[in-house]
C-alpha positions in Angstrom: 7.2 -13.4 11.1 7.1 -10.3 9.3 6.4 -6.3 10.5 6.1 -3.9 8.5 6.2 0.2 8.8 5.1 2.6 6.5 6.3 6.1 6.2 5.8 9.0 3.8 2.4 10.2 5.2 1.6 13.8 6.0 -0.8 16.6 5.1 -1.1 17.8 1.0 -2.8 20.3 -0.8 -5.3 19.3 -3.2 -4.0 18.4 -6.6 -0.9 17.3 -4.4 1.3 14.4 -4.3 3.1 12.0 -2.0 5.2 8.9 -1.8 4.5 6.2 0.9 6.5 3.5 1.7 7.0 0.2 3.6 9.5 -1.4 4.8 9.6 -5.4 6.1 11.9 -6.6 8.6 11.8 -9.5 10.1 12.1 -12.5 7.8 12.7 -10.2 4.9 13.8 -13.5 3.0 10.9 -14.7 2.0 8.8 -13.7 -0.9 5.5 -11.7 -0.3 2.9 -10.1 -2.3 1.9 -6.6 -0.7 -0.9 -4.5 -0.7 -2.0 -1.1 0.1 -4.9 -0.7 2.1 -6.8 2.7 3.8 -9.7 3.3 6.2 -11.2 6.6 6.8 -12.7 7.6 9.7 -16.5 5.9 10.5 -15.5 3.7 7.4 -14.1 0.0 6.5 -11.1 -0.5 5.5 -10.9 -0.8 1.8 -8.2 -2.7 -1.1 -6.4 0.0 -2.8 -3.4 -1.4 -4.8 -1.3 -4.6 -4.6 1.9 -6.2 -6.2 2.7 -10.1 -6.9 5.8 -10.9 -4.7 7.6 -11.2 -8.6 6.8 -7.2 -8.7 5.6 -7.6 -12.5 1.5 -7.7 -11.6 -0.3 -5.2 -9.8 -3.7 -4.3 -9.6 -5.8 -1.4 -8.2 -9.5 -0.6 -7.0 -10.8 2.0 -9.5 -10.8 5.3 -7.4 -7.2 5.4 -8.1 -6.3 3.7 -11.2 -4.2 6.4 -13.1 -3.4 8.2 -10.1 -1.3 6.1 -7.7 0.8 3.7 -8.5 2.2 1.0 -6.6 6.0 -0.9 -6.9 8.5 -2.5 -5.2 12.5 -2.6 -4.4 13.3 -6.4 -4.7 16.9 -5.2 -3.6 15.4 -3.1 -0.3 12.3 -5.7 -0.4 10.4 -2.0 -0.1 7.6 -1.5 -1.2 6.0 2.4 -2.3 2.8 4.2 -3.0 3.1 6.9 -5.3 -0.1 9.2 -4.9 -0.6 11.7 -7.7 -3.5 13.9 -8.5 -4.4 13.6 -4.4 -8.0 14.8 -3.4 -9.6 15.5 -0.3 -11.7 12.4 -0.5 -8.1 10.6 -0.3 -7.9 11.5 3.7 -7.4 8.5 5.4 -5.0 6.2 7.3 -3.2 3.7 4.9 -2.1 0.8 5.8 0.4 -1.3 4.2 0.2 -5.5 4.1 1.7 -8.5 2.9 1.3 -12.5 2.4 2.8 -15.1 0.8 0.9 -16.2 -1.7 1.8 -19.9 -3.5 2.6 -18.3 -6.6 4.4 -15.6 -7.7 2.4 -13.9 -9.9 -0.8 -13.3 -7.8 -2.0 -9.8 -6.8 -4.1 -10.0 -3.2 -7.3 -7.9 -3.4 -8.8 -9.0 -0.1 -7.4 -7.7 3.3 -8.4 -11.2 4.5 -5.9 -12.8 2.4 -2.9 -10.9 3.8 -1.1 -12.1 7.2 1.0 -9.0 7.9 0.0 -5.9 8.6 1.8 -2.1 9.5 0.3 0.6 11.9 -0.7 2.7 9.3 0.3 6.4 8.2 -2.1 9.5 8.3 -2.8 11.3 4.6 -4.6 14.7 4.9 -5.1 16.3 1.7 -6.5 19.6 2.1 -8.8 21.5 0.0 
């Protein structure tokens, strides 16, 4: 068993930036491929970036290829969001998740293929 809690959230101006991150404890020791999910309000939670558990593949949905940009601490077994270029349309609660995967080198896309879940951090970009 795994948790996981993000941090780094808060409330940005347009054009801003911001760091999340999120940090396991728990049975640290094993190997996990995260991902970075968000869901606005009246909306689904949607994929936004994920890392193979070998931190050398990512991937990310297209609304913020070029901006953010996802990576991990094999040494803190943390795992960040950098946000760049934010816009309002980036409002939303973002959630952090992980798996383990069979191999290394997969990136999860799917929230239904993670196990592990945090409680989320608010991101308000203002215009």
């Amino acid at each position: 068993q795994v948790q996981l809690a993000e941090s780094g959230g808060g409330l940005v101006q347009d054009g801003g930036s911001l760091r999340l991150s999120c940090a396991p404890s728990g049975r640290t020791n094993s190997n996990y491929a995260m991902g970075w999910f968000r869901q606005a309000p009246g909306k689904e939670r949607n994929f936004l970036a994920g890392i193979s558990w070998n931190g050398r593949n990512t991937d990310y949905t297209h609304s913020v290829k070029g901006r953010f940009t996802v990576s991990r601490d094999t040494a803190k077994s943390t795992v960040y969001l950098q946000m760049n270029s934010l816009k309002p349309e980036d409002t939303a609660v973002y959630y952090c998740a992980a798996a383990q995967p069979l191999s290394p080198i997969l990136v999860l896309t799917s929230g239904g293929q993670y196990k592990y879940w945090g409680q989320g951090t608010q991101v308000t970009v203002s215009s």
